[in-house]
Structure formats: C-alpha cells, structure tokens
C-alpha positions as CSV (number, residue, x, y, z in Angstrom):
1,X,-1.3,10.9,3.5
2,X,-1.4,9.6,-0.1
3,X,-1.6,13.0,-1.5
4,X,2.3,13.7,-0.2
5,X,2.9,10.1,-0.7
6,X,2.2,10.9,-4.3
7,X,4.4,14.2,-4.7
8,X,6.8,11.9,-3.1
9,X,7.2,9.5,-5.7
10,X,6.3,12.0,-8.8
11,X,9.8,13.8,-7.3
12,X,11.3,10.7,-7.0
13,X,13.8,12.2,-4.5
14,X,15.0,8.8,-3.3
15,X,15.9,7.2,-7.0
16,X,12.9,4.4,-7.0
17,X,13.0,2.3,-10.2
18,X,10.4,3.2,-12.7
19,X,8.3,0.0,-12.4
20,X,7.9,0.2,-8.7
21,X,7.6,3.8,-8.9
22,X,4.8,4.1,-11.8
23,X,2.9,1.1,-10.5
24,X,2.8,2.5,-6.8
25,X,1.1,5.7,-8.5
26,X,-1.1,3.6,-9.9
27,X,-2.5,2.2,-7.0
28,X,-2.3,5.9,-5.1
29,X,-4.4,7.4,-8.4
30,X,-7.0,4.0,-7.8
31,X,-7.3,4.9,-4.1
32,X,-7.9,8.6,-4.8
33,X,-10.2,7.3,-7.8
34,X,-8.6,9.4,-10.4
35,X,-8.6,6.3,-12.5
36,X,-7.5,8.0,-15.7
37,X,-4.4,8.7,-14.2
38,X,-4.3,5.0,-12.4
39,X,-4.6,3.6,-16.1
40,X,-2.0,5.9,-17.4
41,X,1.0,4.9,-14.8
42,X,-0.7,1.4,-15.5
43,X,0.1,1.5,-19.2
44,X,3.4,3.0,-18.7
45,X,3.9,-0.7,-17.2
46,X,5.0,-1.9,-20.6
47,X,6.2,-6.0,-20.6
48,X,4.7,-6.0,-17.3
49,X,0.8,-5.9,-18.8
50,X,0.3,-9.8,-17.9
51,X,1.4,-9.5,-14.3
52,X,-1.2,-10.3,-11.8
53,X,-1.0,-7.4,-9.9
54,X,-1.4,-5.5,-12.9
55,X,-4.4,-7.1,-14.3
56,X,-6.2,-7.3,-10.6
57,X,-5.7,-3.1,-10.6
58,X,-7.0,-2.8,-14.2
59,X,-10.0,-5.4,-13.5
60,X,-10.9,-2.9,-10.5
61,X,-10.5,0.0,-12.3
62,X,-12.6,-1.3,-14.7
63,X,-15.4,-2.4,-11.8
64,X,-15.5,0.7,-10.8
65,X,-16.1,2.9,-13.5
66,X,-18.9,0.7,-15.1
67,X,-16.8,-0.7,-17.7
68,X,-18.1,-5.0,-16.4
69,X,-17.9,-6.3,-19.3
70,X,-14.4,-5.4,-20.1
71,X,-13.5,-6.5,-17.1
72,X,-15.2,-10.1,-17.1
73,X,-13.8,-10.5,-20.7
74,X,-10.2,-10.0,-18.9
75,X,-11.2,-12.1,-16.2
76,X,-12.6,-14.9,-18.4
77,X,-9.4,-15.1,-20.9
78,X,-7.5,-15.4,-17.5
79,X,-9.4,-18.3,-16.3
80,X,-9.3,-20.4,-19.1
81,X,-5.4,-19.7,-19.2
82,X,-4.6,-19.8,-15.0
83,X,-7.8,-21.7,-13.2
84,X,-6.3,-22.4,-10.0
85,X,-5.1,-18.6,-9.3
86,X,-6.8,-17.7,-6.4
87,X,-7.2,-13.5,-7.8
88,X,-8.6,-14.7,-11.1
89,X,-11.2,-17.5,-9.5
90,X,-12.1,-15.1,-6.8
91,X,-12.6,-12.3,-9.1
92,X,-14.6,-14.6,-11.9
93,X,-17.0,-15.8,-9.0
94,X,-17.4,-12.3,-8.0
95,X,-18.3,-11.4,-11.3
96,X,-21.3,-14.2,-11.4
C-alpha cells in the first residue's frame, strides 16, 4: 500500500537517488492528497523545476486545491513556449 511504500522510500533502505526518491514521494503525498507535503519533495526537485513531469504534478496539485489560476498561468507560459506537447495542449484545453 502507499502508506509502507512511503516509509519505504523515507528509509531509503535500498540507496534510491534523491531525485527519483523525492519525486516518487511526491506523487505518493499527491495520491494521499497531503499536497503540502507533495509540493515540498516537489521543490526539493531543484534544476529539475522545468521538467514535464514536474510541472504536470504541480499543475494538479494546484487543480486540486482551488489554486486555477496559478495553474492556467503555468499552463499558458508552457504553451506559448512547447505547443505541440501533448501534457501541456491537453491540460490547456482542459482548463477552457
């Protein structure tokens, strides 16, 4: 279950890097929506803020706690920068 899954890699009992480690909690916190915590492993992310994967979590994150317009301001800078992504056009027309 994700709650030992998460003990799991807070332990870190099998040496996991810190990226993959940090942004696996991430998505564990966003699933358990303790999206505090989510943003916090998220931040912890450092050069890794413009990655995809990243930003789809944080737009989410943002989604679901009422925060719309941060999200379609991230979503919109995106666009103009990366049209033919598939996460950003989705996410845009989602947004409409």
């Amino acid at each position: 279950d994700l709650k030992q899954l998460k003990e799991r890699l807070v332990a870190n009992p099998d040496n996991l890097s810190t990226t993959y480690r940090n942004y696996a909690l991430a998505l564990i916190c966003y699933e358990q929506k303790q999206y505090g915590e989510a943003l916090e492993y998220l931040g912890s992310l450092g050069s890794l803020q413009n990655n995809m994967f990243v930003i789809d979590l944080r737009t989410d994150i943002d989604l679901k706690t009422g925060r719309a317009s941060s999200a379609a301001a991230r979503l919109e800078g995106l666009y103009a920068k990366r049209p033919k992504n598939e996460a950003v056009t989705i996410k845009t027309g989602l947004r409409c």
